[in-house]
N, C-alpha and C positions, 0 to 999 in steps of 0.2 A: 450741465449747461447753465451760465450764468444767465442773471436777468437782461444784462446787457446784450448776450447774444441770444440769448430768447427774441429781443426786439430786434436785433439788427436781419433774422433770418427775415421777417418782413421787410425792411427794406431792401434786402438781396434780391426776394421776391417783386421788388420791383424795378429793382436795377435788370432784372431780366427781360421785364416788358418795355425796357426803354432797348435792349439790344434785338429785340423781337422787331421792334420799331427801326431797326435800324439807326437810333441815336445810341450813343457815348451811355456805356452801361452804370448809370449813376440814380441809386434808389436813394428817396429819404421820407419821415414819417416824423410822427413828431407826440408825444405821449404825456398827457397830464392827468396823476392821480389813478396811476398803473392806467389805464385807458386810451389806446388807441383814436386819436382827434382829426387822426390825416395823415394822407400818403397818396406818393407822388415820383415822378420820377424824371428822367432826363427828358425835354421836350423842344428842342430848339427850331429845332427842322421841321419839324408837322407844322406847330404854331407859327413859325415866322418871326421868332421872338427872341433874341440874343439872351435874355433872361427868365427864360423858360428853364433853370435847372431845377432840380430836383427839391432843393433846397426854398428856394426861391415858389416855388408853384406846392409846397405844403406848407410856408410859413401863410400864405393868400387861402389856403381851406381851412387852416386853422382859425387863423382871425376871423373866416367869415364864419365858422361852424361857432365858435367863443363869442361873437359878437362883439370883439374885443381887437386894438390893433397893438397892444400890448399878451404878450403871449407868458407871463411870468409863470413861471412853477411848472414848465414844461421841459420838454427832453428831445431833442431834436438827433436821430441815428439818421446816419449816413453812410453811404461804404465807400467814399471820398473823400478826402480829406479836404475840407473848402476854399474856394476860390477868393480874396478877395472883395467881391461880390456878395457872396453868400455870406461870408463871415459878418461883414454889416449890416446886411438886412436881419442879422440873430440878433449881433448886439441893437441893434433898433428897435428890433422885436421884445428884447427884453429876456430873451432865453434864457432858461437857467443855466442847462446843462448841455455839453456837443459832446455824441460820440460818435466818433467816424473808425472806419475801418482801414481800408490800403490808404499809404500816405502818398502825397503825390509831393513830387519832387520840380515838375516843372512849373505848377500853380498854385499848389497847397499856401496856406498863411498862419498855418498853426505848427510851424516851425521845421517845414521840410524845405521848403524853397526862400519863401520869407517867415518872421512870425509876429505877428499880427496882436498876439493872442494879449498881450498888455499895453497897446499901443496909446498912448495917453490924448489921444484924440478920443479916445469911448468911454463913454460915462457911463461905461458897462462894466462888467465881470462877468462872464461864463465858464463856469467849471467845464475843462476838455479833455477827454481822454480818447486816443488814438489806440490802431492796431488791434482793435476788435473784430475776433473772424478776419481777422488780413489776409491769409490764405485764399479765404475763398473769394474773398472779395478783390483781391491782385488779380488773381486767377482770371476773376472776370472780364479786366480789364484786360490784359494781357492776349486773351484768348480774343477778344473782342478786336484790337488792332492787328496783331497777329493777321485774320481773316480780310484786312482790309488789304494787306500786302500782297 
């Protein structure tokens, strides 16, 4: 097992608690200096919050755990491929690194629906690599609307 999937089984782990919850099975965590700084998952519906994703609600315990609202030298896993949304608040954030797992084809921005990923409005660069544990992490999703049907 790689290191990338070494971190992403936590975020899986918490894309499960957001299907437990009955929200949209979307974990994310975020890692600086091998170290675990946050993790978080899909929250829309409990909170009331259109911007309760996963993404979104560990970049907010990172900065406050960091004291920092720059988040640089950090690693942001996901098993979504990002909205968006979420992609902004990384490059805002300052994030080093994305890696996401299943890609997503009707919202993704990192080059399944749109790609976002060099858009010369960000005075960012985040290294991103995709299709980490995709399997399981499809699967989840899959399985999770599948059950809504």
């Amino acid at each position: 097992m790689s290191e990338d999937e070494k971190w992403m089984q936590i975020a899986i782990n918490e894309a499960y608690k957001a299907a437990d919850e009955n929200e949209v099975p979307v974990g994310a965590i975020i890692v600086k200096d091998n170290k675990l700084i946050a993790k978080a998952h899909n929250q829309p519906i409990f909170k009331n919050d259109p911007t309760a994703h996963a993404e979104i609600q560990s970049i907010k315990l990172a900065g406050e755990k960091l004291q920092n609202y720059r988040l640089t030298n950090t690693i942001l896993y996901v098993t979504l491929e990002p909205c968006s949304m979420c992609l902004s608040a990384m490059m805002h954030a300052r994030i080093k690194r994305l890696v996401y797992g299943a890609h997503d084809p009707k919202t993704g921005v990192c080059g399944s629906c749109e790609d976002l990923r060099n858009a010369k409005f960000f005075n960012h660069n985040i290294d991103i690599i995709g299709g980490v544990s995709v399997l399981e992490c499809s699967s989840l999703m899959q399985k999770f609307f599948k059950s809504l049907r």
